[in-house]
C-alpha positions as CSV (number, residue, x, y, z in Angstrom):
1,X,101.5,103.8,82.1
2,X,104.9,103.0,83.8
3,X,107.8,105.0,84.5
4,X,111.1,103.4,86.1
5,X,113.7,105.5,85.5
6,X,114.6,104.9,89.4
7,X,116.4,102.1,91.4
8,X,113.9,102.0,94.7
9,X,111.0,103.3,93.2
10,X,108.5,102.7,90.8
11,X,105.9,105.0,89.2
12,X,103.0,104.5,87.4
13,X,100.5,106.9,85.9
14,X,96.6,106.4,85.5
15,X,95.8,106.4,81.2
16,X,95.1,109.7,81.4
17,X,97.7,111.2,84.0
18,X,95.6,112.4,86.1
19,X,96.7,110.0,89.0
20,X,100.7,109.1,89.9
21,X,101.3,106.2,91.7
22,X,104.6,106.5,93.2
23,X,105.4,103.0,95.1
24,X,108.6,102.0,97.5
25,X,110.6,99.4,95.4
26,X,112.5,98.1,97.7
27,X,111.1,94.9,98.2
28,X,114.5,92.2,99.0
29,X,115.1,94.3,101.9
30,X,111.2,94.8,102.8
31,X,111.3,97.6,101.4
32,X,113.9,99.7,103.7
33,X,114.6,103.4,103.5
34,X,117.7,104.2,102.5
35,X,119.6,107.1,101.3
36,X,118.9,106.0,98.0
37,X,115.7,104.9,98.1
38,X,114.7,108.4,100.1
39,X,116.8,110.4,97.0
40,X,114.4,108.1,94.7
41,X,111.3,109.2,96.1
42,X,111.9,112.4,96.6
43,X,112.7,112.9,93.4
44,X,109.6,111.0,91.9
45,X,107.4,113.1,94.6
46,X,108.8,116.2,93.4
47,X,108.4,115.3,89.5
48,X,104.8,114.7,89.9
49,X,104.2,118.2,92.0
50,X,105.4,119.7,89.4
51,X,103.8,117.9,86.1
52,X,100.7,120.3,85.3
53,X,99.0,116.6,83.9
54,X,98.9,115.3,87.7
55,X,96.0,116.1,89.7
56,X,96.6,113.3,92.5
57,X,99.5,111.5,94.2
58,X,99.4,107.8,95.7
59,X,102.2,106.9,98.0
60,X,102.3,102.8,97.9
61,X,104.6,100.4,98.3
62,X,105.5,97.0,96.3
63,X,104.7,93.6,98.0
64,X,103.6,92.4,101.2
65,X,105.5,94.9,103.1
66,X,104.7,98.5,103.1
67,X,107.9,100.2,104.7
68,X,109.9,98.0,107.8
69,X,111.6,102.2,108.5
70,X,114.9,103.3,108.1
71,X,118.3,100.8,107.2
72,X,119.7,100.2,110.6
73,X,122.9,98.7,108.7
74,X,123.6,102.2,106.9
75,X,123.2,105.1,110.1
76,X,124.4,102.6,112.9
77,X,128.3,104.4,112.8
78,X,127.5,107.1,110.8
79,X,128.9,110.5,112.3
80,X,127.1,113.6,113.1
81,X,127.4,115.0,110.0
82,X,126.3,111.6,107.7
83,X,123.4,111.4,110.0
84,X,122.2,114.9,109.4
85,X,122.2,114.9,105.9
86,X,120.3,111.6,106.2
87,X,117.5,112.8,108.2
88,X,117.2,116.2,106.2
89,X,117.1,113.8,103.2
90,X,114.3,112.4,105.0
91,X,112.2,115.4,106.1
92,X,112.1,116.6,102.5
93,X,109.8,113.8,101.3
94,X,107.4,115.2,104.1
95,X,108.0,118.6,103.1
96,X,106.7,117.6,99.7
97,X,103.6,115.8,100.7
98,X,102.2,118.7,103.0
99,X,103.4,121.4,100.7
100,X,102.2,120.0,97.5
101,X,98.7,122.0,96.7
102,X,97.6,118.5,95.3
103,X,95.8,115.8,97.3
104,X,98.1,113.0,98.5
105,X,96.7,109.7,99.8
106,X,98.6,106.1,101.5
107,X,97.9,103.1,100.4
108,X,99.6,100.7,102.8
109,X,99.6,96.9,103.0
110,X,101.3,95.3,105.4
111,X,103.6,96.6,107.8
112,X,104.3,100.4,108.0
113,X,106.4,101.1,111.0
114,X,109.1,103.7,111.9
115,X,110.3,106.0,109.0
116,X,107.1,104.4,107.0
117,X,104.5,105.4,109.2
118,X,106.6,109.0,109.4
119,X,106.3,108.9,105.7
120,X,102.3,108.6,105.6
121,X,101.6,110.6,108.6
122,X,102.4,113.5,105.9
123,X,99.5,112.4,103.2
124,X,96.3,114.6,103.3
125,X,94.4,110.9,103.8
126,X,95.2,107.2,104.4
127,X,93.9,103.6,103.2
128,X,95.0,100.4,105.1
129,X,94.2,97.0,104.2
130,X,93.1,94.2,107.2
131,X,96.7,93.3,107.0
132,X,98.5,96.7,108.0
133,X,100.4,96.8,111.3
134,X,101.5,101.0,112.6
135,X,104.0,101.5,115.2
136,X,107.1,103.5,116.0
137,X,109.4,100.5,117.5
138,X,112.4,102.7,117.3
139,X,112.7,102.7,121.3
140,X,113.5,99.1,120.8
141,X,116.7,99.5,118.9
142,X,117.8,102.9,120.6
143,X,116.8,105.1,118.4
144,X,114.1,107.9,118.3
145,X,111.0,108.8,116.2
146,X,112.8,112.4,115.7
147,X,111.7,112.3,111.6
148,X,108.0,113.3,112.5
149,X,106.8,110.5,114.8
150,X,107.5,112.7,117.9
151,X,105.9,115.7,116.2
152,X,102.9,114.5,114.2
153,X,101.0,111.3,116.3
154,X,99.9,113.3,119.2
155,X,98.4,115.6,116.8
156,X,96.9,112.7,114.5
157,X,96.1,110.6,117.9
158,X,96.2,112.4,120.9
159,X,98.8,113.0,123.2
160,X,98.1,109.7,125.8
161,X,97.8,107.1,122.8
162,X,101.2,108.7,121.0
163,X,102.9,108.6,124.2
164,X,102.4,104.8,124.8
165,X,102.8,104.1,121.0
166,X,106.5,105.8,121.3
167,X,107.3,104.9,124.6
168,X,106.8,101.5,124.2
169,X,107.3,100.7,120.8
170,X,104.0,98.4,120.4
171,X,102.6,98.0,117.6
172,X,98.5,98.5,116.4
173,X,97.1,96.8,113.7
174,X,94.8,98.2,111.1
175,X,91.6,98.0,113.1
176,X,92.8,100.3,116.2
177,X,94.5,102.6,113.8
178,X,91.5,103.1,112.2
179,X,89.6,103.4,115.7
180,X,91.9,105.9,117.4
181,X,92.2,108.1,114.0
182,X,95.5,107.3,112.6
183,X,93.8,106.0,109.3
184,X,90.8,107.3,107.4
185,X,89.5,103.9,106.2
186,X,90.2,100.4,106.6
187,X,89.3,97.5,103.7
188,X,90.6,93.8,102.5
189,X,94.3,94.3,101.6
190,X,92.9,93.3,98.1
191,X,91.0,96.3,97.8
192,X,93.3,98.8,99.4
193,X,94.6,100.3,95.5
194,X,91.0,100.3,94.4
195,X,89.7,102.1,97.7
196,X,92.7,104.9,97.2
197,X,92.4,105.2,93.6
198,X,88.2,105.8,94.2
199,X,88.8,108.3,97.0
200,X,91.6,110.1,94.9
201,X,88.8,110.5,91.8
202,X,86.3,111.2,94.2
203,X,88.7,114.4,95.6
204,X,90.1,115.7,92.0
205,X,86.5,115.1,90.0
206,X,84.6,116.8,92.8
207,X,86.9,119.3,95.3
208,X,88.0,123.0,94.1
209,X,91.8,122.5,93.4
210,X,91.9,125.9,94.3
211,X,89.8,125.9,97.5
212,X,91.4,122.1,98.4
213,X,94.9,124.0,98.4
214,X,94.2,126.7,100.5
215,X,92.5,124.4,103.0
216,X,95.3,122.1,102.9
217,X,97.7,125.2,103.7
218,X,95.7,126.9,106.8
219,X,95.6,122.7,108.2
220,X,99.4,122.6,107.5
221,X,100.1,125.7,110.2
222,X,99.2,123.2,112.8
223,X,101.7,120.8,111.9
224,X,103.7,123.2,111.4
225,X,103.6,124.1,115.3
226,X,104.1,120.7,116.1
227,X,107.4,121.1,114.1
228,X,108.8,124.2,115.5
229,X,111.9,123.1,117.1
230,X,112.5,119.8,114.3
231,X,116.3,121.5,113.7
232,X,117.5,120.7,117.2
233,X,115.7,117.0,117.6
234,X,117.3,116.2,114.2
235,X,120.3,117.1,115.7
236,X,119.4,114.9,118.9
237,X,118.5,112.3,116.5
238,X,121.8,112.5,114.7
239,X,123.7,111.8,118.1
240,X,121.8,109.3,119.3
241,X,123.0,107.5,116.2
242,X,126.6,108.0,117.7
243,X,125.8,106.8,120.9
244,X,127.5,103.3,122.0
245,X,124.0,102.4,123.4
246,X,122.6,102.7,119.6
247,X,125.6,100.6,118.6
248,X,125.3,97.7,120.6
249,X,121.3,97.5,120.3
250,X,121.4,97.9,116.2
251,X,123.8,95.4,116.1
252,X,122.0,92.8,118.5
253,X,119.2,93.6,115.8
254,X,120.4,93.1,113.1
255,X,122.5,89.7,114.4
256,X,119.2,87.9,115.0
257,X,118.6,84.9,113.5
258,X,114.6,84.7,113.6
259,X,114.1,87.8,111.7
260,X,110.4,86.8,110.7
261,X,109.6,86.4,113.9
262,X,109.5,90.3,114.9
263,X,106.4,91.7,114.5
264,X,107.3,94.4,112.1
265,X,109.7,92.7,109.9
266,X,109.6,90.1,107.4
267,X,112.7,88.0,106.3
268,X,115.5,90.1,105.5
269,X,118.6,88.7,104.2
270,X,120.5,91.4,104.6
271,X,119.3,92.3,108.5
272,X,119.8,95.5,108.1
273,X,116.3,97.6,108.4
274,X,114.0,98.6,111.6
């Protein structure tokens, strides 16, 4: 059962509610978060924490992109004050996930890079299909991981794999996420909805919702501590935005021609996402 009462984001419901699918639906700009999209899904993430029917919550994405990050085109200029609000924007999807007492799972396909991978780092599990490609190439256009990437890989990866991930901006595919622990399981990107929909069942039909929660909250105090401080790097974040270097490297991004060619971006004809 479909719901699309939003722009850049759909959501479906299993036939007997007990599942919400809420999927990015942003697909002509692969899928790119901006403010609206972010306003979108938080509201839809927020909606289905609080519908009693709702048991589970699948993040997803529509088409062969799962998130190419945030939209380059809509914080390069912004002032200190725009980029705040859009980064706090942001954070409150994370919130969300790993506050709600329900179980959350990712099912990516595709790319999932920058403010994407940020995004599923704060489900309780993760599915990838063969297809997936992590990273957090924000280095590359001068611009930090300072929404949760910064904070959350060491803990999910350890500190010497996050540190070359960020410092470098590479990117993994599904297979050596799945090795160094960033993922829970990897299958055929044709299977990835069935995989997260069977582990979700298998979670709600079997797990205490009342023991699952309090587990999930004593787990959350850790990345919590990892958080401790998110205030002033938002605030970092927010000026690197302002920063002529950001400029010049967000523009020389989004003026190239080959688009398809990176290797976290499909075509975009708008060139305005990383």
């Amino acid at each position: 059962m479909a719901d699309n009462q939003y722009d850049k984001v759909s959501v479906e419901y299993s036939d007997d509610r007990t599942i919400c699918y809420i999927r990015i639906d942003n697909e002509e700009k692969n899928n790119v978060l901006d403010l609206e999209a972010i306003l979108d899904l938080n509201e839809a993430l927020r909606t289905a924490d609080r519908d009693d029917e709702v048991d589970g919550i699948i993040l997803g994405s529509v088409g062969d992109i799962f998130c190419s990050g945030a939209d380059l085109g809509e914080i390069a200029g912004s002032d200190l004050e725009t980029g705040t609000r859009w980064l706090n924007a942001y954070y409150d999807n994370l919130e969300v996930l790993k506050d709600t007492g329900k179980p959350t799972i990712a099912a990516v396909t595709g790319p999932c890079v920058a403010g994407g991978q940020e995004l599923i780092m704060g489900c309780d599990l993760i599915v990838a299909g063969e297809s997936s490609k992590f990273g957090q190439p924000e280095v590359l256009v001068g611009s930090t991981a300072g929404s949760g990437g910064l904070q959350m890989l060491p803990l999910m990866v350890g500190e010497r794999r996050a540190r070359e991930i960020l410092l470098t901006g590479r990117l993994i595919d599904g297979q050596e996420a799945y090795d160094i622990g960033l993922i829970n399981r990897l299958v055929d990107d044709g299977e990835v909805e069935d995989e997260t929909t069977e582990l979700m069942l298998d979670v709600v039909e079997n797990s205490s919702p009342q023991a699952y929660r309090v587990m999930k909250s004593i787990m959350k105090q850790w990345s919590n501590i990892a958080m401790l401080g998110w205030e002033s790097q938002r605030e970092l974040t927010a000026s690197v935005w302002r920063s002529k270097e950001f400029q010049e490297r967000a523009e020389a991004f989004m003026a190239k021609e080959d688009m398809e060619q990176l290797p976290f971006m499909g075509s975009s004809p708008d060139r305005d996402n990383a």
